[in-house]
C-alpha positions as CSV (number, residue, x, y, z in Angstrom):
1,X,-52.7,-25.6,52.3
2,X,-50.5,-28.2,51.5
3,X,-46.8,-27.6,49.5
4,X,-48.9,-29.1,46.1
5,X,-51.4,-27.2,46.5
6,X,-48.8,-23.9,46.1
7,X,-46.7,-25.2,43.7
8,X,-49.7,-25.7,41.7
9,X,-50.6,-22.7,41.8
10,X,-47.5,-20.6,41.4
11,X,-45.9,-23.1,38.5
12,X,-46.1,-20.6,35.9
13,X,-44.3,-18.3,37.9
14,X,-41.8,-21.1,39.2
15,X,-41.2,-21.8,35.6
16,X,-40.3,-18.4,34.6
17,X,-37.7,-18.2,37.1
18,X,-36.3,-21.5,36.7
19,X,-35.6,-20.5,33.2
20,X,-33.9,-17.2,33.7
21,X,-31.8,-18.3,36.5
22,X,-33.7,-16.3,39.5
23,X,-33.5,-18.1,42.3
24,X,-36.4,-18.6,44.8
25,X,-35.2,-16.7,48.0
26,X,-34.4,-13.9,45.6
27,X,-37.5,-12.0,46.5
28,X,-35.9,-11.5,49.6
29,X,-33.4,-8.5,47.8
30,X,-36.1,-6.7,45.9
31,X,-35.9,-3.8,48.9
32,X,-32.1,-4.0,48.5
33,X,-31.9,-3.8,44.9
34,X,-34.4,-0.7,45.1
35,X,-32.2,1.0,47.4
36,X,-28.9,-0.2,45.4
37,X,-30.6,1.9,42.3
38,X,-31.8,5.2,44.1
39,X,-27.9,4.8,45.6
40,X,-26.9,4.6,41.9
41,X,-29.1,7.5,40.6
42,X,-28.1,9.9,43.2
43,X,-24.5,9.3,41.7
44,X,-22.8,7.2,44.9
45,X,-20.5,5.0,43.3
46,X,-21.2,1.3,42.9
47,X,-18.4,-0.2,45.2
48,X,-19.4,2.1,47.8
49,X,-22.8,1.1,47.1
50,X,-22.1,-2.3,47.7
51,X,-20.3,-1.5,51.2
52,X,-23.5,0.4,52.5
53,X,-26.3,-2.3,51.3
54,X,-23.5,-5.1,52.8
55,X,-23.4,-3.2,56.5
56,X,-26.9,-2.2,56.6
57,X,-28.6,-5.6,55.2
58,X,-25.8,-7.9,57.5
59,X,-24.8,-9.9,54.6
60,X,-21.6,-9.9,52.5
61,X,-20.3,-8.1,49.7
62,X,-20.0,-11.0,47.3
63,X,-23.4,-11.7,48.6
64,X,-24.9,-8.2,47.5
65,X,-23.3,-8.2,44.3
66,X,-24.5,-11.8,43.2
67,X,-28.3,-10.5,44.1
68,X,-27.5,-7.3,42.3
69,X,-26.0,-8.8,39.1
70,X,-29.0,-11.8,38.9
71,X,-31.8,-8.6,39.8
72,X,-30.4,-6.9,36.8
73,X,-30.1,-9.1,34.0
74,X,-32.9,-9.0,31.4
75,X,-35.5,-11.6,30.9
């Protein structure tokens, strides 16, 4: 399959994100952000949170919270 041959077929998709600002690697956080809101519901507190999903995902803080806040925002 050639690069064309994908975009074609995912443009609808591709154009949806592009408007709502979710960028392309951002599927890669869906299993973080999942964990970020069980985290939430059993009441640990957002910073701490953060900390746990930055240690256990080997990426940095500012780094968790930019895929949190753009995983969160309505569409």
């Amino acid at each position: 399959m050639k690069a064309v041959e994908l975009v074609k077929i995912s443009s609808e998709a591709l154009k949806l994100m592009s408007k709502h600002d979710v960028l392309r690697d951002d599927w890669r956080f869906v299993p973080m952000y999942e964990q970020y809101q069980h985290m939430r519901s059993l009441g640990i507190k957002y910073r701490a949170c953060i900390h746990t999903l930055s240690d256990e995902y080997h990426i940095g803080t500012a780094t968790v919270e930019r895929a949190i806040r753009r995983l969160s925002r309505n569409c």
